[in-house]
C-alpha positions in Angstrom: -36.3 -117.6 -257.9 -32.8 -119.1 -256.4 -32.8 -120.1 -252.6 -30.5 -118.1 -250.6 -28.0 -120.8 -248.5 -28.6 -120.8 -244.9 -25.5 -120.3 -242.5 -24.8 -120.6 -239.5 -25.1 -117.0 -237.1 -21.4 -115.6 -236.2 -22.0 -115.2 -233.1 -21.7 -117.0 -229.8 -24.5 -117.6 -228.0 -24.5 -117.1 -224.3 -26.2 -118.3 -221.3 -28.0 -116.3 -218.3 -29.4 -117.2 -215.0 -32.3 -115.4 -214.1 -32.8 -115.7 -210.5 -35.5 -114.8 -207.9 -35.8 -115.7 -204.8 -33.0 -118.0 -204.0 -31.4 -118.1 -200.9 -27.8 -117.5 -200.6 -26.5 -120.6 -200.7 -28.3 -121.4 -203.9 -27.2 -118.0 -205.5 -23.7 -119.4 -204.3 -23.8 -121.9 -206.8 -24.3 -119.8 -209.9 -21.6 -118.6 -211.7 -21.5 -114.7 -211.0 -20.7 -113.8 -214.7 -23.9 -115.3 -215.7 -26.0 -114.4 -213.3 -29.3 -111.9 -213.4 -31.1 -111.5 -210.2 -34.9 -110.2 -210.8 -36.1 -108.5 -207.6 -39.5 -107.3 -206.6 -39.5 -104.6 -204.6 -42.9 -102.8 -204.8 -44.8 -102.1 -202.0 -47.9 -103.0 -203.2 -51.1 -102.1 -201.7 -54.6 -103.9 -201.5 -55.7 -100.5 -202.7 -54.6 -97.1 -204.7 -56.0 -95.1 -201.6 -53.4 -96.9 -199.1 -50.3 -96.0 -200.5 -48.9 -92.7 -199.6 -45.2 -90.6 -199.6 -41.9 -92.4 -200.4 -40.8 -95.3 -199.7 -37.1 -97.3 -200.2 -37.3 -99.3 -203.6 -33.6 -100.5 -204.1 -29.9 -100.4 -204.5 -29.0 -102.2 -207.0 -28.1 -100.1 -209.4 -25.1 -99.9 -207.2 -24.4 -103.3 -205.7 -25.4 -105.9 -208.9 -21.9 -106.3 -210.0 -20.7 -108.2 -206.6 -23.0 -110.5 -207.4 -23.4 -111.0 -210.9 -23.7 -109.2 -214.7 -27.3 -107.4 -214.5 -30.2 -107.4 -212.1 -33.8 -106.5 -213.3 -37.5 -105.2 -211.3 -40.8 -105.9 -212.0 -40.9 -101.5 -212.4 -43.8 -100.1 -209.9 -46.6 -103.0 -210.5 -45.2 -105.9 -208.6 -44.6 -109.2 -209.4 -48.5 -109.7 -208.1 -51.0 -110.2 -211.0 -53.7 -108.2 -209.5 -56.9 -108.9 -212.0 -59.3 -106.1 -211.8 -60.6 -102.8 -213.4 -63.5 -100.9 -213.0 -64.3 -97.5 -211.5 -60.8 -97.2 -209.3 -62.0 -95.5 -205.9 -58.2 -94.2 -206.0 -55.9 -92.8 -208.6 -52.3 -93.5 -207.8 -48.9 -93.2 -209.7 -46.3 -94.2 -208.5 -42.5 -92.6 -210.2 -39.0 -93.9 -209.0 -36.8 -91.5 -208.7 -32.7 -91.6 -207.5 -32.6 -90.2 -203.8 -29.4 -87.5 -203.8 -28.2 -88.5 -200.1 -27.4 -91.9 -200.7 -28.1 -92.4 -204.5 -31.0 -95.1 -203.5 -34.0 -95.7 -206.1 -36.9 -94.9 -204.0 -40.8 -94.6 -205.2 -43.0 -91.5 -204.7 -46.4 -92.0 -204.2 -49.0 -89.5 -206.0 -52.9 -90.6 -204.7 -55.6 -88.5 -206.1 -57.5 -86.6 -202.7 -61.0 -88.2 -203.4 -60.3 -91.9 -202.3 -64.2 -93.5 -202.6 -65.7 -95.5 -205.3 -69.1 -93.8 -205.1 -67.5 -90.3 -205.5 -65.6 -88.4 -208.7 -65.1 -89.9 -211.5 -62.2 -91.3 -212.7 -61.0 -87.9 -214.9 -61.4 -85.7 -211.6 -59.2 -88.4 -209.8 -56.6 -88.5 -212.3 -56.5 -85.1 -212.6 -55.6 -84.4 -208.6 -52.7 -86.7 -208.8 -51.2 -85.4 -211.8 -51.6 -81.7 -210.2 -49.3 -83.3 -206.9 -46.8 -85.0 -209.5 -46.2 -82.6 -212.5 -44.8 -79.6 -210.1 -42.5 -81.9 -207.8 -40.6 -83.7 -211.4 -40.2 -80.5 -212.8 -39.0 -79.1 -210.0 -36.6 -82.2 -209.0 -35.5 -83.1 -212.7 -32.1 -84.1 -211.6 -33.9 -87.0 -209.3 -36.1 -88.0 -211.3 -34.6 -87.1 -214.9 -36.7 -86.2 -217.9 -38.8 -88.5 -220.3 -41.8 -88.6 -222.4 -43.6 -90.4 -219.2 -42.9 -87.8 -217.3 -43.7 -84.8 -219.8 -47.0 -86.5 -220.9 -48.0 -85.8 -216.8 -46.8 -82.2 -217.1 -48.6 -81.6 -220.0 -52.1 -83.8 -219.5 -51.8 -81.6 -216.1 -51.3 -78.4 -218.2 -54.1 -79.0 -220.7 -56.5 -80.4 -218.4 -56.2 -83.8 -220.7 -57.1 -87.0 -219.7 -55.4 -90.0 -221.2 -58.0 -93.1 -219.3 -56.4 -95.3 -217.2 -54.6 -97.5 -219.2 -52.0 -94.5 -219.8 -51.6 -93.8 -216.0 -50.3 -97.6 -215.7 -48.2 -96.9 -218.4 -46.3 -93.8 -218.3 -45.0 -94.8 -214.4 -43.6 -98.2 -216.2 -41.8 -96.4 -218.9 -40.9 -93.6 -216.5 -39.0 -96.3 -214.4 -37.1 -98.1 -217.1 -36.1 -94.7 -218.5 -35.3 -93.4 -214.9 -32.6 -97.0 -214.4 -31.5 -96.5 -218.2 -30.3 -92.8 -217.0 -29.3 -93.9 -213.6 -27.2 -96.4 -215.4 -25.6 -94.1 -217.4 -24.4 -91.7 -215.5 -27.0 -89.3 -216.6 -29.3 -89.0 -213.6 
């Protein structure tokens, strides 16, 4: 068997700067063509029952090229590592979606009605938040576009399916990278 020679890659490599939390004077110093800035702006709550309605979650979908050549979000579970599991007293999802006023990403907040640990399983739970999510996205599609995330909650509320948790944390993170894909395209 002959060895195929090894040459060098064609291409050039480049070099980002991923930043989070500088101040501006540090940001200052970065050159803006090579500059990322990572921003964490989840709302995050101690607990699933505490968050509720909509709330801002950002602009820069609209403002990132002043400052540099992308920006990135740590989607709707917050830079926090919050370690935990278990029986959740609390089913929440959480979808982004792009405001039509003033073209702002904001997050709407879907909590299951039975909020304790002792009470409903985790299938009843899920199945009240999908019923409050899958008519407002398929009634607001051009806010909060159309994806599989998003059509798995329409359909799991349609067929009475239950996915187990693991799913619900999914679908809202795919929804959200989907939702800024569209946004910056031009197609939401």
């Amino acid at each position: 068997m002959s060895e195929i020679p090894l040459r060098p890659l064609s291409h050039t490599r480049r070099t980002f700067n991923v930043l989070n939390k500088t101040s501006a004077s540090q940001r200052a110093l970065f050159p803006k063509p090579k500059a990322v800035d990572i921003f964490d702006r989840f709302n995050k709550q101690d607990r699933n029952a505490d968050y509720s309605g909509v709330e801002l979650f950002g602009e820069h979908h609209k403002t990132y090229k002043a400052n540099g050549i992308g920006f990135g979000d740590y989607t709707v579970i917050s830079s926090v590592l919050a370690p935990g599991g278990g029986k959740p007293a609390a089913v929440a999802i959480h979808a982004t979606f792009k405001n039509p006023k003033d073209s702002n990403i904001r997050v709407e907040h879907f909590v299951s009605d039975e909020t304790s640990i002792y009470t409903g399983p985790a299938e009843s739970k899920y199945k009240e938040a999908i019923a409050k999510i899958a008519p407002v996205v398929t009634r607001r599609k051009t806010e909060f576009g159309a994806n599989e995330a998003l059509k798995a909650y329409v359909s799991d509320h349609k067929t009475g399916e239950f996915p187990r948790s693991a799913k619900n944390k999914e679908h809202p993170i795919f929804h959200h990278i989907a939702l800024m894909h569209d946004v910056l395209q031009g197609v939401v």
